[in-house]
N, C-alpha and C positions, 0 to 999 in steps of 0.2 A: 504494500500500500504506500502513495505518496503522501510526503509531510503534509500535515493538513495547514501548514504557513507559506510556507516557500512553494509547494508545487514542483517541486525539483528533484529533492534527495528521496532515496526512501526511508518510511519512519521504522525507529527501533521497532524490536519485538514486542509488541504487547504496549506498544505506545500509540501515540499520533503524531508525532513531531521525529524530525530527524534529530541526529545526536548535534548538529551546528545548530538548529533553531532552538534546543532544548535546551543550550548552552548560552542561548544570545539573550542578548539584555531584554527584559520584558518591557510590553508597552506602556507609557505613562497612564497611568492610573484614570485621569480626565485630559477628555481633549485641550488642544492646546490653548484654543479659543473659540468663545461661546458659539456653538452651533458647526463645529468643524469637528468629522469624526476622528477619530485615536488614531494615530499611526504605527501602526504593526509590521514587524519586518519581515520580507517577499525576496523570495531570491530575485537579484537581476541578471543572474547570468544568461539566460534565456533571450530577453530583450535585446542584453547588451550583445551578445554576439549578433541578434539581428540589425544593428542598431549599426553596429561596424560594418557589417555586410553592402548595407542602403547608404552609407558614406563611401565606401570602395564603390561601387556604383556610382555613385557621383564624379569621383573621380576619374574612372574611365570615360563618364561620357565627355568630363569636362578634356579628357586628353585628346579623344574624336574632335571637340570643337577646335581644338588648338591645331588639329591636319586640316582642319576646313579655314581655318584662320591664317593654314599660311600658305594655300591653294588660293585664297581672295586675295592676299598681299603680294602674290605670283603675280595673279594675270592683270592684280593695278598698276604692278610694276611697269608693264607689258604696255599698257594703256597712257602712260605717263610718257615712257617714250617713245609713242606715237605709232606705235607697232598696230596695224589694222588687218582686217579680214576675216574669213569666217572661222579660223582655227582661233583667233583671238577670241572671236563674240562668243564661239562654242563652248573654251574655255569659263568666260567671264558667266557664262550662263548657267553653267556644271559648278562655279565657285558660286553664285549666289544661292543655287537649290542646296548645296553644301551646309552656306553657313542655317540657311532657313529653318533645316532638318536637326542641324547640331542645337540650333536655338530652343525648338519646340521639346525634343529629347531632355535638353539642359531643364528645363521647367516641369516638365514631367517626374524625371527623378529627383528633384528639388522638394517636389510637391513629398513623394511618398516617402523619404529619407524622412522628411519632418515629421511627417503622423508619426513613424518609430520611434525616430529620436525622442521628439516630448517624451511618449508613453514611454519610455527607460529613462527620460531623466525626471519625469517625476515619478519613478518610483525611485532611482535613486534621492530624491529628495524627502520622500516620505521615510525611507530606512535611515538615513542622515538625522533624521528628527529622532529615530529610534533611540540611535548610536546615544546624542550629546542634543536634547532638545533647547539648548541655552546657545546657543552659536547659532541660531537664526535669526533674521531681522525682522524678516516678512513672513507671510502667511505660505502656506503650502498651496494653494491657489495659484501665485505668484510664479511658480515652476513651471506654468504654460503661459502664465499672461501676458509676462513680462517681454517673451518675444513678440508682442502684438501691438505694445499700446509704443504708439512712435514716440521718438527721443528717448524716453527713458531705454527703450531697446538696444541702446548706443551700450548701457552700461549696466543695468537691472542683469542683465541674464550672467554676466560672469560674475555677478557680486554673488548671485545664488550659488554658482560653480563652484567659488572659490569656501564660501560658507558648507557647501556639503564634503568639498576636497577633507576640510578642515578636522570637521567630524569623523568624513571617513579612515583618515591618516592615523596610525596607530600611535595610539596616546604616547608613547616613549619615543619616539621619533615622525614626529609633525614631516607630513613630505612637501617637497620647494611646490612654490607656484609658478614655475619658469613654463612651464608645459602649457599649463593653462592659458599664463599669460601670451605667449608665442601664438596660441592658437586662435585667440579672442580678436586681438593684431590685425592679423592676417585677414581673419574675416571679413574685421569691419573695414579693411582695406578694398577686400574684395567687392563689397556691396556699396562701398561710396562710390568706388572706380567704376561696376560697372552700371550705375546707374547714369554716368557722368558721358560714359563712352556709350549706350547704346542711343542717347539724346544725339553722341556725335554722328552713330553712324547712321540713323534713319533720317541725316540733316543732308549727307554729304551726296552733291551733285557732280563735281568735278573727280576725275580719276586720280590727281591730286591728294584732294579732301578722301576720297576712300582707297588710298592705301595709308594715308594717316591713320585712318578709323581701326583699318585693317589690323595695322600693327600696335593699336591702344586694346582692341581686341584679346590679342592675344596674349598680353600682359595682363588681360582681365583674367582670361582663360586659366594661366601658368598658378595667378594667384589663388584663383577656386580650388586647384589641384592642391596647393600645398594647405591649405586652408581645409579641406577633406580630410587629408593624410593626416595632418596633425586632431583636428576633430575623432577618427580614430582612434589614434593612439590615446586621447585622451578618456574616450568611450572605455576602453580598455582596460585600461589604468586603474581607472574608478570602480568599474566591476568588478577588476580581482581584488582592487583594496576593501570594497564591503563583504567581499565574499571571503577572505580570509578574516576581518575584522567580525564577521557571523563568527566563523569558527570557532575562532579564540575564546568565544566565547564574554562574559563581562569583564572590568580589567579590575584586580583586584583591592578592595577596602586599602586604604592609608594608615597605614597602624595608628 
């Protein structure tokens, strides 16, 4: 039979819980705030590898866009130095169905990475509450909102990050926020830039103007990839820190 918490392990003999859930710190006695239920800890390894999986996903496609971004930076090349004919337009016709394809793909797996993502990070936010419910600022709501409600979304989501990293980091040794921080970076790099460059590129008339575009493109593209990559390893990371800090069980009284 599976642990009747986590959904994961199997539970001991003549129990209902696995020997990690049986061992993990129990849940606060009353919710944290009025009309918000108890947080109980769930395993996330499940999630979390799905979670990584929809982020490598993203990254691939976003590598597709980056062969389609430098097939359009090709033939504006092409176009700039006045090179004409039908192998030219052929081209330039094959690069824009390219980038079109890469763009629609790009939002699509954007879209379904995120339904994961949330649903693993706020359960890893709900176990975080488990762990140390004094090291949160905000509500557990907060764990989906915060990447919704504009501006605040600049900086809300890694503040939750960084507040669950915190909890989750094993009480004797706190782990760095370098990972984190790297990865939040890059992000909001990637989403200023490309909201700045796809203004440029649905602007650009001149073959000129679109191998500019072309080539801010793919500095869009490069960014999303490492912004993925590190978003994984950060999925990663977090999972097996709650999932060995499950095990361990509670840490023990201060004499």
């Amino acid at each position: 039979m599976l642990c009747a918490r986590c959904q994961h392990h199997a539970a001991v003999p003549g129990g209902t819980l696995c020997a990690g859930c049986a061992a993990a710190p129990a849940a606060p006695a009353g919710p944290p705030s009025a009309g918000a239920p108890a947080a109980w800890l769930r395993s996330p390894v499940g999630l979390g590898r799905a979670a990584a999986a929809m982020l490598a996903l993203v990254a691939a496609v976003d590598l597709f866009a980056v062969w389609a971004g430098l097939v359009l930076y090709d033939v504006s090349g092409d176009l700039v130095n006045g090179e004409v004919g039908e192998d030219v337009i052929r081209r330039a016709e094959h690069a824009d169905l390219l980038t079109a394809v890469a763009g629609v793909a790009q939002v699509v797996a954007l879209i379904a990475s995120c339904v994961v993502f949330l649903c693993w990070f706020h359960r890893v936010r709900a176990n975080a509450e488990v762990f140390d419910p004094s090291r949160h600022s905000m509500k557990r709501g907060w764990a989906i909102g915060a990447w919704f409600v504009p501006v605040v979304n600049l900086w809300f989501p890694r503040r939750i990050t960084l507040e669950i990293w915190d909890a989750s980091s094993p009480t004797d040794r706190p782990s760095s926020h370098g990972l984190v921080n790297a990865w939040w970076t890059l992000w909001i790099i990637a989403q200023v830039a490309d909201r700045v460059v796809s203004r440029t590129y649905s602007r650009a008339e001149t073959a000129e103007e679109l191998r500019n575009a072309a080539a801010q493109l793919l500095f869009v593209d490069v960014a999303m990839i490492a912004a993925a990559v590190l978003a994984v390893l950060v999925v990663l990371r977090l999972t097996r820190m709650q999932h060995e800090k499950a095990l361990r069980g509670p840490a023990p009284a201060a004499a």
